[in-house]
N, C-alpha and C positions, 0 to 999 in steps of 0.2 A: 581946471586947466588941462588935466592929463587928458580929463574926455574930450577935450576940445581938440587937441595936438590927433587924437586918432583918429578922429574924424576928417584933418586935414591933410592926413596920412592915405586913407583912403580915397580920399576926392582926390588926392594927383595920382594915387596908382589908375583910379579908373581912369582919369585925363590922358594916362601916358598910352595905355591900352586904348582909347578912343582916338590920338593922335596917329597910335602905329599903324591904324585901319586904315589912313588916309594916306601915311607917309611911306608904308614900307614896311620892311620885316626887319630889324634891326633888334643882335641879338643886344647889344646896350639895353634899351628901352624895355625889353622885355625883363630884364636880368634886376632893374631898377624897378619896373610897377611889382614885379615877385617879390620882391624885399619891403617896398612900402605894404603889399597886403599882408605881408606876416606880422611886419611890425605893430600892425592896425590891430589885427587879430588879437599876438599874442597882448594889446594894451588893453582891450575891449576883455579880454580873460581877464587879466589881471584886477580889472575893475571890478569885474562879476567878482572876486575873489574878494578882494577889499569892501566892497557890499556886503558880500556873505560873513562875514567876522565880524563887521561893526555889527551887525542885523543879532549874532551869536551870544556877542556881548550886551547887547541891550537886554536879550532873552535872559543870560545869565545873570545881570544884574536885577533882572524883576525877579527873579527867580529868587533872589538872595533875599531882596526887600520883601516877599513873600514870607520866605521860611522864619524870616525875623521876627514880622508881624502876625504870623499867622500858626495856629499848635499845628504839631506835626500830627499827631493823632488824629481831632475833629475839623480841623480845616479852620476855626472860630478864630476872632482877633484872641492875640496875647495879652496879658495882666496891660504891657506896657501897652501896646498897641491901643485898645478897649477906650483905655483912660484917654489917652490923644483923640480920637476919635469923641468920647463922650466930650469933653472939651471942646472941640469945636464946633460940635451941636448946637451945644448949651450955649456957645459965642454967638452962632449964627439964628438962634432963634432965640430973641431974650424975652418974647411975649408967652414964650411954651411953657407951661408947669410941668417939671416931671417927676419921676420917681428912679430912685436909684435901689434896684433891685439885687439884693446879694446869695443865691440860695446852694446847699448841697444836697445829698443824697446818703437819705438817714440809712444809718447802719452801713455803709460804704464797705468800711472792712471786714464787715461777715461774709458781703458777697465776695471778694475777693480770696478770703481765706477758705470759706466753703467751696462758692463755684468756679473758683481761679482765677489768675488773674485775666485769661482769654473772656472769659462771662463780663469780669468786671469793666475790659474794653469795651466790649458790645454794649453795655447798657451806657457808657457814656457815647456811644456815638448816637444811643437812639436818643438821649438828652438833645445832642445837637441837632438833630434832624428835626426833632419836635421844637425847639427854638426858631428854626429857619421853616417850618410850615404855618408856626403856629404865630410867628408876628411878622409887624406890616413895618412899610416902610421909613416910619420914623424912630423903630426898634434901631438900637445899638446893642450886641452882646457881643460876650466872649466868654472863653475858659480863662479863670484868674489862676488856676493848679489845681492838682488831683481831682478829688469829686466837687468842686467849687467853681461855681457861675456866676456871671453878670450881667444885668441889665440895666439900660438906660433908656424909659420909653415914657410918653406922655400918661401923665396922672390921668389913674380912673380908667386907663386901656380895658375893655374886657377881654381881650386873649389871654389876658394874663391867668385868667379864670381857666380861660380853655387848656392852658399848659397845667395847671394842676391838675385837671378832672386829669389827665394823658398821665399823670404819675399815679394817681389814685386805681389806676385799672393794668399797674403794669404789673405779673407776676413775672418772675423766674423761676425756670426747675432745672436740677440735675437727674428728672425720672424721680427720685424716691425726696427728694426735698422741694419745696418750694417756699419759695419767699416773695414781698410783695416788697415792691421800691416805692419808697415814699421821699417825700422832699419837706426842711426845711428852709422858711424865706423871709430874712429881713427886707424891711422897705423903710426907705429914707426918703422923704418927699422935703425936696428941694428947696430951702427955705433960706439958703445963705447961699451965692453964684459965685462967693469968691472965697472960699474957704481952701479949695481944691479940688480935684476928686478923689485922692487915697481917705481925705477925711471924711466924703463922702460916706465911701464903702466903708470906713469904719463905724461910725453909724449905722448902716444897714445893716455891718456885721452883727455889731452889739444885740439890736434885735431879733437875729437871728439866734443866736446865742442861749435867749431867752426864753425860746420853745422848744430849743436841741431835745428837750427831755420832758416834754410835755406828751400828756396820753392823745389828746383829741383836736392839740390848738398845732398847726405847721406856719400859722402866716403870721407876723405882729410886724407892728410901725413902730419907730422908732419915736422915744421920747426922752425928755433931760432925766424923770423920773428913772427913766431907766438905766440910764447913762450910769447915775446915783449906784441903782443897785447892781451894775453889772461888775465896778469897781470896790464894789463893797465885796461881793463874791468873788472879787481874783484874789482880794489884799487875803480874806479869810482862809484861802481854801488854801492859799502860798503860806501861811502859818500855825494851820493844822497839826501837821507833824509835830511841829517843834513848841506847841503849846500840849501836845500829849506827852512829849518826853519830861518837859518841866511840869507837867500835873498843872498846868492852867485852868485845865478839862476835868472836872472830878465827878465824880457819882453823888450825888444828893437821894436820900430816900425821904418818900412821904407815907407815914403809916395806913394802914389798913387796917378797920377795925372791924368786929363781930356786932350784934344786935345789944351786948352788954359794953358794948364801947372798950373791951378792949382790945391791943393789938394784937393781930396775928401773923402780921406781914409789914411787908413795905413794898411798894414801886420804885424802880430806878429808876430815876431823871439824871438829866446832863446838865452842868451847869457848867460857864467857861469866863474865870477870874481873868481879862483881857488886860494886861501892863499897861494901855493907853485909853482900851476904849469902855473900862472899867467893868463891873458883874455884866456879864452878857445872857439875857433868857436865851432857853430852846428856839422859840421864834424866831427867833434873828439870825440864826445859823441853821439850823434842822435843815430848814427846806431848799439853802442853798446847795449841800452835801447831799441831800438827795435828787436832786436835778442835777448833780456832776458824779453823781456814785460812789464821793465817798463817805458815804452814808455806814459802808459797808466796814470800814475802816474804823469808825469813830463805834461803832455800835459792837467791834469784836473785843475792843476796849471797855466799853461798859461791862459787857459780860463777863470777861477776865474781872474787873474789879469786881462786882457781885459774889462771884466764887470765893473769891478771895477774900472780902466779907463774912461771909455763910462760914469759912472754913475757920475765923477767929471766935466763933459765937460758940459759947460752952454754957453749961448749965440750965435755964428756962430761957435762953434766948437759944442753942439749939433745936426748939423747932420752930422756932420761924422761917418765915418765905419769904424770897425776893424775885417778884415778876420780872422778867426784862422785855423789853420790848426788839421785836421784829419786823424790820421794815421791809416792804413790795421789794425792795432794790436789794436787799440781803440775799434774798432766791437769785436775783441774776449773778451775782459776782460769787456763789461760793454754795458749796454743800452744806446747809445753814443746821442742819442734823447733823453731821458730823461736827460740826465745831462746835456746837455747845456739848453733845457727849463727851467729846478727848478734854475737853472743859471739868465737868463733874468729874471724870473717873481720875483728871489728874489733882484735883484739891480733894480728893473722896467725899463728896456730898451726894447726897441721896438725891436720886432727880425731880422729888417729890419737892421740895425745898428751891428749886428754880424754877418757877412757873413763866412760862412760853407766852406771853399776850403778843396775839396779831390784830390787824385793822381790818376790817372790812374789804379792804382794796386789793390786799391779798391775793384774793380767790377772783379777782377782775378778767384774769388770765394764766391759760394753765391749769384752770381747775383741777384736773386729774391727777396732775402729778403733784398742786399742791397739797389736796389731800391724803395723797399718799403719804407726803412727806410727814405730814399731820399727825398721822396715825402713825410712825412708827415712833414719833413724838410718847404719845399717849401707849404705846406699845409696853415703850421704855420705863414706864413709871412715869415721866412730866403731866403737871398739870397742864391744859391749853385754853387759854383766854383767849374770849374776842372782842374787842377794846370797840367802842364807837358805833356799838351795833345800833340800829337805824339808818345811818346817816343818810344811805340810800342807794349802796350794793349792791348786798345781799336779799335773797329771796327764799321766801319761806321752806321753796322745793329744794333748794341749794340748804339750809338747815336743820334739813331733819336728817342731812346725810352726813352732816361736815365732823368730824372727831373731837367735840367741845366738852370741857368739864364747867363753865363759867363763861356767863354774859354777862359784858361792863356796859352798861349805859351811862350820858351824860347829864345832870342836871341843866345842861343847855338845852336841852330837848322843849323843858318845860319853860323853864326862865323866858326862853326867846321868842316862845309862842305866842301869837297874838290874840290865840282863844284860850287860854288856860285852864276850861272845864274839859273841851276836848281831847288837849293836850294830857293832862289828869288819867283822863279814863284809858287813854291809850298807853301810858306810862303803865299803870294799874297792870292791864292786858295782858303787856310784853314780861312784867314779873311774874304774871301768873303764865304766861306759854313756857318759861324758862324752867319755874319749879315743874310744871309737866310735861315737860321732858327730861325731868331730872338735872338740870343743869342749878348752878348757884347762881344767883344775882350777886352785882355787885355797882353801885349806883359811886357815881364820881363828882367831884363839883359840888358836892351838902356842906350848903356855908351857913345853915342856920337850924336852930333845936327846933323850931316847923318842919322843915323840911325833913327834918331826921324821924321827928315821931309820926310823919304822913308816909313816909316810906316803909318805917318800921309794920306801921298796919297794912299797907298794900304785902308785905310777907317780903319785902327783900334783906337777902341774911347776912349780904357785906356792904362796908361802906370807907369813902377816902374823901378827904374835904378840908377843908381852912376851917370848917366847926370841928374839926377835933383836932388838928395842926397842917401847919402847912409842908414844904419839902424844904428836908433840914440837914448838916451836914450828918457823916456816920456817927460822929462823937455823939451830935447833939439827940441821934436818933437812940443810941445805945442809953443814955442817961435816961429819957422818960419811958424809956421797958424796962425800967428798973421798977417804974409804980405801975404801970396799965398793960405788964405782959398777961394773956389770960394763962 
């Protein structure tokens, strides 16, 4: 209406102006078209102004629905956003199979704490820029928070392929470090439309979850199985602590015996008296704690009991041994040489009396320095065992350098073989490479008096097995060194 009224503002000023041409000079008329043209004028401003602000506010309101929906960092939808978005995808095309894609950025917080937090911005935004080159237009993603992504994109895409190879080849340096970004990524393929999508991504998560701490594997799919074990591993890993304070968790030893069958030693195993979920084996927890690193926790605990063991054993049970074992993950979380020294020197055991068994996987990575660690091991007085040699490692080049007092093999080797004469001669072999290089054998897994007297003649000088007892509490192990200590 205003633009209307200016308009008819204008049209009689000019009317009055085109009339005084004809009529006269009359300062009236002139005095009246000067007034209708300012009025027009200053209405036609006024409008432009009123344009301008509404125009301001629409800016400022996209603006706003922007910043809500969108991370201020990579520019990608928001957790909330993402989700609305995947949602009505998934409504508007219900004949699409897809996958709900959940992944982070392994080791996240080393790059931050090393190369700072400025490096740690950068490599999420090249995350995002690689999302936005690398999928097409039925992709949906976002940042869900910190180093963690989402996608929603048709089953079986192969870009998806393409965005991993782009993390497989990304390094970082600060000049004198480098580090390589890799990605973990669960996938949930779409199998219930009306679940939601937070449950979704939980599922993807779960799967995710599941390779966090794997050496070779970054991608897994989501199954019920897994569901199973993902929940098995929170309830456990939330009860740890408070089953090592009440002794739930105890030390079991299985002896070790010489070519005369008697003992010389024992191995420390873990066993965990569970209040609900009753004797729990190693298996069923081991590998959880070592895929979440507190491996490292339960394991500093074994060894404190062993000490403390060793340091009650008086008369012909002072010289016996007790192996402990050391896990890959004990190296990452802690000066694994220093804690068993401050160990022995505070219960005073001679370090000859806790023998160091490591795995083959050990030495997977790091070689250098875990040899070193190796050797001041063996420096110190420890024995050092290498538990599961064969499995398929270690290399002969890598053995004749490594600081070994004693090779354990498995009677699995043989049992599980499909050729048993080959198997034989190779079993045979490895005893004889061990005595020549001076190491001991020590064969595990001898559940029968065959087994024991074929090994005996192949030359190996130690043995552990359910043919001479199985893993028993300390009580029960201190009562039969009363008849078979040698």
């Amino acid at each position: 209406m205003s633009k209307i009224l200016s308009f008819v503002f204008l049209f009689l000023a000019t009317g009055l102006l085109v009339f005084q041409l004809f009529v006269g000079n009359y300062i009236l008329l002139d005095l009246l078209a000067a007034a209708l043209i300012i009025i027009a004028i200053l209405r036609i401003e006024k409008l432009q102004q009123e344009a301008l602000i509404a125009k301001e506010k629409v800016i400022k309101r996209q603006r706003e629905i922007y910043n809500v929906t969108h991370d201020k960092l990579t520019g990608l939808y928001t957790k909330e956003a993402l989700f609305q978005k995947i949602k009505d995808a998934i409504a508007k095309n219900p004949d699409v199979e897809y996958w709900i894609a959940y992944f982070d950025i392994k080791d996240f917080k080393i790059v931050n704490d090393i190369f700072g937090s400025d490096m740690g911005d950068s490599v999420l935004l090249k995350v995002a820029s690689w999302l936005r080159e690398n999928s097409t237009k039925e992709w949906v993603f976002g940042r869900l928070g910190g180093d963690d992504f989402g996608i929603c994109l048709p089953a079986g895409d192969a870009n998806l392929q393409q965005l991993e190879r782009r993390f497989s080849r990304y390094v970082i340096s600060n000049g004198s470090i480098e580090h390589r970004i890799l990605m973990h990524m669960g996938i949930y393929k779409i199998t219930e439309r009306d679940i939601g999508i937070s449950i979704m991504f939980d599922r993807a998560q779960l799967a995710l979850t599941s390779v966090k701490n794997e050496y070779n594997k970054h991608i897994a799919f989501y199954d019920n199985k897994m569901r199973k074990q993902v929940m098995w591993d929170q309830m456990i890993s939330a009860q740890i602590e408070k089953a090592i304070e009440e002794k739930q968790v105890r030390p079991y030893l299985q002896p070790i015996v010489d070519k005369e069958g008697h003992i010389i030693g024992a191995e420390a195993l873990i066993r965990w008296d569970h209040p609900k979920e009753g004797f729990l084996q190693p298996e069923t927890f081991i590998p959880t704690f070592e895929r979440n690193g507190m491996i490292a926790d339960l394991d500093k605990y074994i060894w404190r009991s062993a000490c403390e063991i060793l340091s009650t054993w008086t008369g012909e049970k002072a010289n016996l041994f007790i192996s402990i074992n050391i896990s890959p993950k004990d190296f990452l979380f802690m000066d694994v040489f220093a804690e068993v020294n401050s160990l022995i020197k505070e219960f005073n055991i001679e370090p000859s009396r806790l023998r160091i068994e490591i795995t083959e996987t050990v030495m997977m990575t790091e070689v250098e320095s875990r040899m070193a660690i190796l050797n001041r091991f063996r420096e110190s007085g420890f024995i050092v065992e290498m538990d599961d040699f064969g499995s398929g490692y270690s290399s002969l080049n890598q053995l004749k350098d490594m600081p070994l007092d004693v090779l354990k093999i498995d009677m699995k080797f043989l049992s599980s073989s499909k050729n048993s004469q080959k198997a034989e001669i190779i079993l045979r072999n490895v005893l004889k490479l061990s005595g020549d290089l001076g190491l001991y054998s020590l064969t595990e897994g001898v559940e029968t008096e065959d087994q024991y007297n074929m090994l005996s003649q192949m030359g190996c000088n130690l043995f552990q097995g359910y043919f001479f007892a199985k893993p028993m509490t300390v009580d029960e192990f201190e009562k039969i060194c009363e008849s078979k200590v040698a």
